[in-house]
N, C-alpha and C positions, 0 to 999 in steps of 0.2 A: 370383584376380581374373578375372570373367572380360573379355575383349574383345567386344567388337560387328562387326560386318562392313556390316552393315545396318539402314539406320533407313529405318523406315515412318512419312514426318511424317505427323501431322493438322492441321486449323488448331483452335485452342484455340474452343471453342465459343463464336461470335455475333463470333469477328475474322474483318471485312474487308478487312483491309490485307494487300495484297502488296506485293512488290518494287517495280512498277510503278504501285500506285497512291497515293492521295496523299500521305501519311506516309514511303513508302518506306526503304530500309535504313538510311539513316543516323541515324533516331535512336532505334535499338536496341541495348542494350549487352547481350553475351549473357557470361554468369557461366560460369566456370567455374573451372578449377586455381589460379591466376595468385592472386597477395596481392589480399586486400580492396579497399585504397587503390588500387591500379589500376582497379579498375571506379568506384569513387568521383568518382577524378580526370576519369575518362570521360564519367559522367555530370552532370558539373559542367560538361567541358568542351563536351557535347551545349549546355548551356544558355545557356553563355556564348558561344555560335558563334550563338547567334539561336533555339534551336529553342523551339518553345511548350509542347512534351510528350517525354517519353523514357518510351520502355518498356523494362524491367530483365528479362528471360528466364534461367531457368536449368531445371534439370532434375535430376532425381536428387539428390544427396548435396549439389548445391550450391548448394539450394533456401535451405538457412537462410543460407550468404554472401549470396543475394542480398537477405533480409528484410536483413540487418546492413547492406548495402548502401543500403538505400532508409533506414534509420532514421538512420544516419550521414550520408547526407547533406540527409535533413530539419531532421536535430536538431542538427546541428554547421556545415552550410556554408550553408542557402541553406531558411529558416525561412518563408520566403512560398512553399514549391510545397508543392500539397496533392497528395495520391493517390487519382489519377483511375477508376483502376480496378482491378482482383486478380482475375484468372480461375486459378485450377486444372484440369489434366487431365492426362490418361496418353498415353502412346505406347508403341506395340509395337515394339521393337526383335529383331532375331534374332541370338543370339550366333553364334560358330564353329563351334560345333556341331549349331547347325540348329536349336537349341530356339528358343521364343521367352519373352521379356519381356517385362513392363509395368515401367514405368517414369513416376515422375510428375514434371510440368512445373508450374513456375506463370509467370506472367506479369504485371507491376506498370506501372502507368504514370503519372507522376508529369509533372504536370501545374504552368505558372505561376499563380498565383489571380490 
């Protein structure tokens, strides 16, 4: 397995949104290890706190939790938010060893109609 030491983000191609502008960090649920149902809950609870859009981030291997994620909570909690939009893209990361990787990301954002 290897480890990472450093990531070289990009912004996923035509996103706007930083931290500081209008969207900002909170209603981003980023996928990763962690059970399904916890990002689920997350992104329910993104919605139920007021927000109008969440976007579901993962990267690598946890790409398809995050499809299972956005379809569970389409198709089982909350049947009026439609998806807003789906960008894919890669990132070069460099392992311990100096080499580097590509590695791909997608990014979902699910939106209330």
């Amino acid at each position: 397995m290897q480890k990472y030491i450093k990531k070289k983000v990009s912004k996923m191609p035509g996103d706007t949104n930083t931290k500081n502008e209008r969207l900002g960090e909170e209603n981003i649920v980023y996928v990763g290890k962690k059970p399904t149902m916890n990002y689920v809950l997350a992104v329910v609870t993104q919605f139920n706190s007021g927000q109008k859009a969440v976007t579901i981030k993962a990267r690598g291997k946890a790409i398809s939790k995050a499809v299972d994620v956005k379809e569970i909570v389409v198709n089982k909690f909350m049947p009026d938010l439609v998806s807003k939009d789906m960008k894919s893209s890669s990132e070069e990361l460099t392992n311990e060893d100096g080499t580097k990787s590509k590695v791909s990301a997608i990014q979902i954002t699910l939106a209330k109609s």
